[in-house]
Each structure stands twice: as C-alpha cells, then as structure tokens.
DSSP file (Angstrom, degrees, kcal/mol; ACC not computed):
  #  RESIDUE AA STRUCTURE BP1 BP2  ACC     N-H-->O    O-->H-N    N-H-->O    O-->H-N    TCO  KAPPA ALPHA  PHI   PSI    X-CA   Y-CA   Z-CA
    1    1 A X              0   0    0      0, 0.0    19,-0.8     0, 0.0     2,-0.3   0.000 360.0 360.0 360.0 127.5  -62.3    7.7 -189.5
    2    2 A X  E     -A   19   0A   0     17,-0.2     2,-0.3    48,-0.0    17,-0.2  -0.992 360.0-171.2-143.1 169.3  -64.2    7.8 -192.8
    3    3 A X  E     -A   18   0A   0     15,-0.9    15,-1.6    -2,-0.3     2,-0.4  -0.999  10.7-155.1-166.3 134.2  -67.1    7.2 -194.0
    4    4 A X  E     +A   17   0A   0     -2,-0.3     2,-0.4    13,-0.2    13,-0.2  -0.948   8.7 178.9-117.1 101.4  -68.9    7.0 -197.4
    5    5 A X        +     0   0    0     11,-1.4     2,-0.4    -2,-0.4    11,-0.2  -0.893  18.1 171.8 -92.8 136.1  -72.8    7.5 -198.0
    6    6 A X        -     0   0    0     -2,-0.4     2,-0.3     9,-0.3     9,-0.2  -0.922   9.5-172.0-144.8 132.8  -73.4    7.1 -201.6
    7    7 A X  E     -B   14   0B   0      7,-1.6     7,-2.5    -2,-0.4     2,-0.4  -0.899  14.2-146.9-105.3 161.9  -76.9    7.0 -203.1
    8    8 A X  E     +B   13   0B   0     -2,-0.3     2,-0.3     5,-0.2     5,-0.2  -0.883  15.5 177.5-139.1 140.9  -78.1    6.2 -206.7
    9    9 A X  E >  S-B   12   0B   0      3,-0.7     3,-2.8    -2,-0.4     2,-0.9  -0.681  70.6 -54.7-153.7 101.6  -81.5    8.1 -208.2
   10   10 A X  T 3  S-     0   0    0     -2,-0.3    29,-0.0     1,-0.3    -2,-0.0  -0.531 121.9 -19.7  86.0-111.2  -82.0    6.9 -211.7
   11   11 A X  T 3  S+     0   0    0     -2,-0.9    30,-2.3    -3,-0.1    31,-1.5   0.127 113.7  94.3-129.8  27.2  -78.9    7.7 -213.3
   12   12 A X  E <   -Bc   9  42B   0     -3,-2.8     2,-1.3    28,-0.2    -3,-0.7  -0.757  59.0-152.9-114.5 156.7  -77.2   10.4 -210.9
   13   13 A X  E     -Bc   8  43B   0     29,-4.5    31,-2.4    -2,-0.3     2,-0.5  -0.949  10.9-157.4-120.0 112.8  -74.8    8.7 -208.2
   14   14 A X  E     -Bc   7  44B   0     -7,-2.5    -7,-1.6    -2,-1.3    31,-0.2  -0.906   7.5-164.4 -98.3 132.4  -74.7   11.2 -204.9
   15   15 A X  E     - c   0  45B   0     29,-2.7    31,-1.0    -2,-0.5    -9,-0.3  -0.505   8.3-172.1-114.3  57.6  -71.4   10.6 -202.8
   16   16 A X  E     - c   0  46B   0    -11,-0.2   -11,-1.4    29,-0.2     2,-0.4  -0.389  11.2-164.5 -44.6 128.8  -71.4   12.1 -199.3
   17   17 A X  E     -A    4   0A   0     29,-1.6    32,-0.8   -13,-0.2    33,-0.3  -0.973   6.4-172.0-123.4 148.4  -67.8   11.7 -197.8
   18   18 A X  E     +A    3   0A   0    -15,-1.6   -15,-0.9    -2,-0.4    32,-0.2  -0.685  53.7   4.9-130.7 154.6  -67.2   12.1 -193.8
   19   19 A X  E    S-A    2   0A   0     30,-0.4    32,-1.0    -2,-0.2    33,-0.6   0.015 106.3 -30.1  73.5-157.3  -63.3   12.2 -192.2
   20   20 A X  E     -f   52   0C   0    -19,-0.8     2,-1.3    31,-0.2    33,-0.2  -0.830  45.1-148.5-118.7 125.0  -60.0   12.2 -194.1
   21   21 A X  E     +f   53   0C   0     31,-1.1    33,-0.9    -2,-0.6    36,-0.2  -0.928  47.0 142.5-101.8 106.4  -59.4   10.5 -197.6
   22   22 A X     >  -     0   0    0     -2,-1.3     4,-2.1    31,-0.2    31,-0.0  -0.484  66.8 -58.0-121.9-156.6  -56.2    9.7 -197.2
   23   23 A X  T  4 S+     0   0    0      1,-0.3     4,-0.5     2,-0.2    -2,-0.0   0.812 135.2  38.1 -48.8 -34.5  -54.1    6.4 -198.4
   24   24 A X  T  > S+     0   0    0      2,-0.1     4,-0.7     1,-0.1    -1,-0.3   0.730 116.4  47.1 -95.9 -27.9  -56.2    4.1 -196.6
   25   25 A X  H >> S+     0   0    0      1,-0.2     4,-1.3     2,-0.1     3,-0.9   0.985 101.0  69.0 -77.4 -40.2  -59.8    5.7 -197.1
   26   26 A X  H 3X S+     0   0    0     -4,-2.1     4,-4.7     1,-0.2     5,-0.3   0.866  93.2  60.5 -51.4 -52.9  -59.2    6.2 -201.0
   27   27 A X  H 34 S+     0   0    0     -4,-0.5    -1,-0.2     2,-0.2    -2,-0.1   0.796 104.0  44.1   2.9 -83.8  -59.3    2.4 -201.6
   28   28 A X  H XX S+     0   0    0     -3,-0.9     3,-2.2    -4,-0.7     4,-2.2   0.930 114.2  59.0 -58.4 -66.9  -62.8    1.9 -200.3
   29   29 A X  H 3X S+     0   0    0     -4,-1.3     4,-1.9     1,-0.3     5,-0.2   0.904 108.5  42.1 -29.6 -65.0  -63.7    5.3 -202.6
   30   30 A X  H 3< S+     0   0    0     -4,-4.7    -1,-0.3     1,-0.2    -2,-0.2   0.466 109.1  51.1-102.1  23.9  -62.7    4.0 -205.4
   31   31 A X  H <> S+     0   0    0     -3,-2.2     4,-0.8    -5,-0.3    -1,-0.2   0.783 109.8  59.9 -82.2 -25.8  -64.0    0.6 -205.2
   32   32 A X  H >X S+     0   0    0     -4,-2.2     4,-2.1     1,-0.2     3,-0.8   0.964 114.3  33.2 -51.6 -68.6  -67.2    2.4 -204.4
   33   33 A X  H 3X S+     0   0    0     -4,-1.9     4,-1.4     1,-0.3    -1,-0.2   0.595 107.6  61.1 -85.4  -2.6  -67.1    4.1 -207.6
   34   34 A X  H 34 S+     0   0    0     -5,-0.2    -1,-0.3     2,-0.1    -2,-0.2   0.663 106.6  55.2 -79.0  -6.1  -65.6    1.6 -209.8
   35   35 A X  H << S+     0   0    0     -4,-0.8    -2,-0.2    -3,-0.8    -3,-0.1   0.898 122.8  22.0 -79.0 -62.2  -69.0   -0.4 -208.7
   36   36 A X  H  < S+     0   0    0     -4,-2.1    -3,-0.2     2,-0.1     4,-0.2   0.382  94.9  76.3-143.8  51.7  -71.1    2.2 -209.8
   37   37 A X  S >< S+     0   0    0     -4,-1.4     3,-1.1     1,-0.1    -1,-0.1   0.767  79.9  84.2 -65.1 -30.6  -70.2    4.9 -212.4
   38   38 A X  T 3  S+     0   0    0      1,-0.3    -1,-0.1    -4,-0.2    -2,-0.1   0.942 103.1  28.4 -89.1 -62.1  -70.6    2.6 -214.9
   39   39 A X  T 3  S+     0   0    0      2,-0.0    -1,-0.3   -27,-0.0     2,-0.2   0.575 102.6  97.0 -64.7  -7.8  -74.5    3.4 -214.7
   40   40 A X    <   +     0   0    0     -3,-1.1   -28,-0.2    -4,-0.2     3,-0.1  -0.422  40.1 176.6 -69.5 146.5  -74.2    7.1 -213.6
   41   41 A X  S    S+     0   0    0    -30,-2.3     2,-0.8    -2,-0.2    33,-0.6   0.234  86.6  40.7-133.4 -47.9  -74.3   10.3 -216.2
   42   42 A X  E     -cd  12  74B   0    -31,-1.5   -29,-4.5    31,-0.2     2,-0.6  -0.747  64.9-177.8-131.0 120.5  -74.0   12.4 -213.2
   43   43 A X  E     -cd  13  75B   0     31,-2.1    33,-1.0    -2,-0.8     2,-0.6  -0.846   6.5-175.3-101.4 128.0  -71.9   11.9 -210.1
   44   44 A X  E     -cd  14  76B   0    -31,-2.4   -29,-2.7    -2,-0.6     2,-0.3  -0.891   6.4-166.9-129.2 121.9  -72.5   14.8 -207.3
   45   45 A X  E     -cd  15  77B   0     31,-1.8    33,-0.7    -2,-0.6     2,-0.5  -0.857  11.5-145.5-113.9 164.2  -69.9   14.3 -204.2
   46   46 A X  E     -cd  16  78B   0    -31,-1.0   -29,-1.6    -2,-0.3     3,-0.3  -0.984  14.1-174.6-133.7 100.4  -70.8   16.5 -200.9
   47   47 A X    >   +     0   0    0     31,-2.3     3,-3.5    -2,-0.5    34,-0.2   0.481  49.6 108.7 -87.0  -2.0  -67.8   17.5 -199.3
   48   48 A X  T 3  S+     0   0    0      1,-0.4    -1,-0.2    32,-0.1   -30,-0.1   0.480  87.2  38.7 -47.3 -21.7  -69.5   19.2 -196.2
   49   49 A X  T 3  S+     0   0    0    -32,-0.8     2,-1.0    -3,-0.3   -30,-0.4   0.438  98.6 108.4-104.4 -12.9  -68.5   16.7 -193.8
   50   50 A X    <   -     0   0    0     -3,-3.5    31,-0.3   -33,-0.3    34,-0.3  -0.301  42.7-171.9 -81.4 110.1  -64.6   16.2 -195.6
   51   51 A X        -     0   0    0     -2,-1.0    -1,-0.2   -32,-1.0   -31,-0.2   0.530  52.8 -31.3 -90.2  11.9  -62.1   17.4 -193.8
   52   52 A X  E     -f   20   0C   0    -33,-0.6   -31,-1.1    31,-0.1     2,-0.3  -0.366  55.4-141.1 162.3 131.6  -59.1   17.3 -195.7
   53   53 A X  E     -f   21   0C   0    -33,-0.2   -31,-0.2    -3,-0.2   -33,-0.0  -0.895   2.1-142.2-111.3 153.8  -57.7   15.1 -198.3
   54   54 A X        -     0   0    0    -33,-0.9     4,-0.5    -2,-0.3    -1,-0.1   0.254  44.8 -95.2-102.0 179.9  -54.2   13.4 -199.5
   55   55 A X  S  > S+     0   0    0      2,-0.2     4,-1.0     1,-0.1   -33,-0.1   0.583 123.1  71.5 -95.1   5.7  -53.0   12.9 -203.0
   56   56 A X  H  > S+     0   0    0      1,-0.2     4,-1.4     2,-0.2    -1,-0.1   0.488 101.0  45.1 -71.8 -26.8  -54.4    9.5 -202.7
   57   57 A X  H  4 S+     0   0    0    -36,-0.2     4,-0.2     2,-0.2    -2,-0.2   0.672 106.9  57.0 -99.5  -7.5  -57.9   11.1 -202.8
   58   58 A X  H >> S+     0   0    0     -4,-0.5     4,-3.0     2,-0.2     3,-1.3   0.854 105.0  54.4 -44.9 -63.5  -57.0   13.5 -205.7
   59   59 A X  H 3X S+     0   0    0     -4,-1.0     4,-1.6     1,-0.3     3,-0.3   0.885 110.2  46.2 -60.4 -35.1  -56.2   10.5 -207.7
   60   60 A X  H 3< S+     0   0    0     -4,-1.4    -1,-0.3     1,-0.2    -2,-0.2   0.628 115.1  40.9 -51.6 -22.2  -59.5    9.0 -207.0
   61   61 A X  H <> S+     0   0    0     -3,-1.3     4,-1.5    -4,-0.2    -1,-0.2   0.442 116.2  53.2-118.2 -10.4  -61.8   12.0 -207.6
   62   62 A X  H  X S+     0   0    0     -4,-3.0     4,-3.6    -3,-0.3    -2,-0.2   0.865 112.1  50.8 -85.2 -30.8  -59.3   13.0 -211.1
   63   63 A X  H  < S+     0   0    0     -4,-1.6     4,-0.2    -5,-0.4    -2,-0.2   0.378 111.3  44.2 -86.2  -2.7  -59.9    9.3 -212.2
   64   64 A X  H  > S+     0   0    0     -4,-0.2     4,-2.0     2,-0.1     5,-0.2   0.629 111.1  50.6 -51.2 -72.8  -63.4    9.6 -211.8
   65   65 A X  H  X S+     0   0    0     -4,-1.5     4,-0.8     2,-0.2     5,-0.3   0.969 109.8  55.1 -47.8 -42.9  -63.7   12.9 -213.4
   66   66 A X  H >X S+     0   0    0     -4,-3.6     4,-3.2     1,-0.2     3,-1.4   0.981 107.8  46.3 -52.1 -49.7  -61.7   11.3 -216.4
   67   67 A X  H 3> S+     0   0    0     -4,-0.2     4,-0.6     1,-0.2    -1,-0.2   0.729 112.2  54.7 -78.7  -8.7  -64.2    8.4 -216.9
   68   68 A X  H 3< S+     0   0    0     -4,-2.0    -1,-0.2     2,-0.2    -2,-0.2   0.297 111.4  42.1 -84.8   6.9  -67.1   11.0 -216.7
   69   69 A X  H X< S+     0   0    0     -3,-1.4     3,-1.9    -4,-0.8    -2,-0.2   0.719 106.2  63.5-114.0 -23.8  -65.7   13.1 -219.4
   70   70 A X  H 3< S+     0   0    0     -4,-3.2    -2,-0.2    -5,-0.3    -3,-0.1   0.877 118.0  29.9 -32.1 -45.0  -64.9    9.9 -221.5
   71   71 A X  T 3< S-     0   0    0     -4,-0.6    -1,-0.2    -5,-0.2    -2,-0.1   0.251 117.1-109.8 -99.7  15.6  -68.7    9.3 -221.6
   72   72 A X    <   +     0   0    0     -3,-1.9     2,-0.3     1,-0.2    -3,-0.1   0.735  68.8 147.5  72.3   0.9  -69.7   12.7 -221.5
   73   73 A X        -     0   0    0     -6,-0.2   -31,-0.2    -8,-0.1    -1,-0.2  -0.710  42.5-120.0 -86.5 136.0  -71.0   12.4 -218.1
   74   74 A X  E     +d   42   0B   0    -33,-0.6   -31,-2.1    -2,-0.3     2,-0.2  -0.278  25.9 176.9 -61.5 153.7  -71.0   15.4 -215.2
   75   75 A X  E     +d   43   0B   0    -33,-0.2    23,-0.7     2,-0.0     2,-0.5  -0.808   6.9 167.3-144.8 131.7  -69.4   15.3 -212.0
   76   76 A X  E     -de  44  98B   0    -33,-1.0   -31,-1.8    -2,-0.2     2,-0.3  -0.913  20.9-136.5-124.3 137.0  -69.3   18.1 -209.5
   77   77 A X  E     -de  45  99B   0     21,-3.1    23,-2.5    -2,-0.5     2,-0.2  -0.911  15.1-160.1-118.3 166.6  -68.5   18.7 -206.0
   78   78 A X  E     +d   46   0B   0    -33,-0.7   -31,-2.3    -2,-0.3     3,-0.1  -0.740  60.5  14.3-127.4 165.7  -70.0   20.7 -203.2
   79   79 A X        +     0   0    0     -2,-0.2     2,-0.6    21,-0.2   -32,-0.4   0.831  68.9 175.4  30.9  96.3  -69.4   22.4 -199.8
   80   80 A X        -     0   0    0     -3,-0.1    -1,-0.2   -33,-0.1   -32,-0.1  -0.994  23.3-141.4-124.4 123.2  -65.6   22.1 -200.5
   81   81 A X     >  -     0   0    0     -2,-0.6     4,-2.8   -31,-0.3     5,-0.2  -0.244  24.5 -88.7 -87.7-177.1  -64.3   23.9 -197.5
   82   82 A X  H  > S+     0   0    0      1,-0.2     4,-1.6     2,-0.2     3,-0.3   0.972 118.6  50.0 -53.8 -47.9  -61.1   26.4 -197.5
   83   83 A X  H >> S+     0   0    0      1,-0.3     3,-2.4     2,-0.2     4,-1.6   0.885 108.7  43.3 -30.7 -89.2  -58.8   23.7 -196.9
   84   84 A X  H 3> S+     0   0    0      1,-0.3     4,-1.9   -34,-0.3    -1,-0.3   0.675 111.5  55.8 -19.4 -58.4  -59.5   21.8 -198.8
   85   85 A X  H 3X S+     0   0    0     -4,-2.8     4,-0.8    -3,-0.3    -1,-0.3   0.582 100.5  58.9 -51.4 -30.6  -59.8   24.4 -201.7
   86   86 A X  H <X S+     0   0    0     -3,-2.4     4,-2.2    -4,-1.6    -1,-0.2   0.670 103.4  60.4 -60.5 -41.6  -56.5   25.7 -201.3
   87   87 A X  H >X S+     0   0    0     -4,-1.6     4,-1.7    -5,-0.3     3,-1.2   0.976 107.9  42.4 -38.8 -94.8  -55.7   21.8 -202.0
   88   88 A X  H 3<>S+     0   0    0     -4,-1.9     6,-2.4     1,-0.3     5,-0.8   0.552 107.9  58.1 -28.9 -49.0  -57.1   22.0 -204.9
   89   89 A X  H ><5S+     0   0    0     -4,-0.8     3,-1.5     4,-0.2    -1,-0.3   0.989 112.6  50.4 -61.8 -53.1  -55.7   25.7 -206.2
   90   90 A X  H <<5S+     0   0    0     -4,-2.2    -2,-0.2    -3,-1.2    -3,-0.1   0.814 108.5  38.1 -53.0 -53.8  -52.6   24.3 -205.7
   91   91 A X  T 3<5S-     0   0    0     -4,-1.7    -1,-0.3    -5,-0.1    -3,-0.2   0.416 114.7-104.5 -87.3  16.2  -52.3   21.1 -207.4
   92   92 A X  T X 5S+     0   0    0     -3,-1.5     3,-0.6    -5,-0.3     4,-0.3   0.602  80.7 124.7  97.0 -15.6  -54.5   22.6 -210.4
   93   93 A X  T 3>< +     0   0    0     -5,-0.8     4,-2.2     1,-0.3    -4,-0.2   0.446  51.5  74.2 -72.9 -14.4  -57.7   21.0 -209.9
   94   94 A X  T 34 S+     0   0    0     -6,-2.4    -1,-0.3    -5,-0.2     5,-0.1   0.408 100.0  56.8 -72.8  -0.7  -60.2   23.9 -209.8
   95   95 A X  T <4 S+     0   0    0     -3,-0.6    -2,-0.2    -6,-0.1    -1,-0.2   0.939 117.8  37.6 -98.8 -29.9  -59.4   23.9 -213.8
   96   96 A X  T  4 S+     0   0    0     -4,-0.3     2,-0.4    -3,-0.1    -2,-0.2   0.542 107.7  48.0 116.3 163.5  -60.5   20.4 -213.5
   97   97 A X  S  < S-     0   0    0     -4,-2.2     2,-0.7   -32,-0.0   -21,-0.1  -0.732  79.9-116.6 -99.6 159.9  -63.3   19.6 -211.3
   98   98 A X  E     -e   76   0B   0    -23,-0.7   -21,-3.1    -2,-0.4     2,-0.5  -0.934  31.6-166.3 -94.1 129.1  -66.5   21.5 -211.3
   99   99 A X  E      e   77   0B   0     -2,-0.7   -21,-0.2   -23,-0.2   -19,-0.0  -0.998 360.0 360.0-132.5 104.4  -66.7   23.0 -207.7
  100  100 A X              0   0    0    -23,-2.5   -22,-0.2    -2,-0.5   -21,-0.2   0.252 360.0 360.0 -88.8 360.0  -70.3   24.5 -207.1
C-alpha cells in the first residue's frame, strides 16, 4: 500500500509518502508532482512513514530534483530511515539530494 499526502503553502509543495514506492506507486508520484512543481520553489518530501523504495522511485525523486535545480528551486528530504539511506549511499544519491 501507498499513500501520498502532499500539501501546497504559497510556493513550498510538502510531500508526505506512506508504504513502498515501487513500480506501481512511482506513477501516481510523479503525476502528483508533474501537477504541481511547476508553482513550487521549494519541495520538502517526509520520508517518516517510507519504508523502502525501488529504482522506480529514485527516478522520480532524481527527476524532480533535476527540474528544481533547472529553476533554481530547493528540494530536500527528511526522516530518511537506514534503509532506505543505505539505498541512497549506494546508488550515489546522498551527493545529490539534500537529506536533512
């Protein structure tokens, strides 16, 4: 199961993600955020509820960061748990995403 809370405040786009972004959840993610980055300068995801992601969800959250350094815009994530993090050492991505 997953499950996407997204809120909008101005111009900063918060993303809570719940469950596993895997092949099928990524989809839904990044219609989410092809819908609305376009008005975002800062996107903030909350990984505290994600419990592990694919390389289907990489590509969504690298192709995100790419169109927020095209515009100059920030993006960060949060609560990223070990797993997850390990993910992330691996494939290269702590150089990056910004991981608070």
């Amino acid at each position: 199961m997953f499950n996407i809370i997204a809120e909008s405040a101005g111009t900063t786009l918060s993303i809570a993600l719940e469950g596993v972004l895997d092949t099928q959840a990524a989809p839904k993610l990044e219609a989410l955020i092809n819908e609305k980055i376009a008005d975002a300068t800062e996107v903030k995801f909350d990984f505290a509820n994600l419990e592990y992601l694919t390389s289907a969800g990489l590509r969504v959250l690298l192709t995100a960061q790419q169109e927020m350094d095209d515009k100059e815009g920030i993006m960060s994530l949060t609560n990223v748990n070990d797993e997850i993090m390990e993910i992330f050492d691996m494939t290269g991505f702590t150089d990056v995403l910004t991981i608070i």
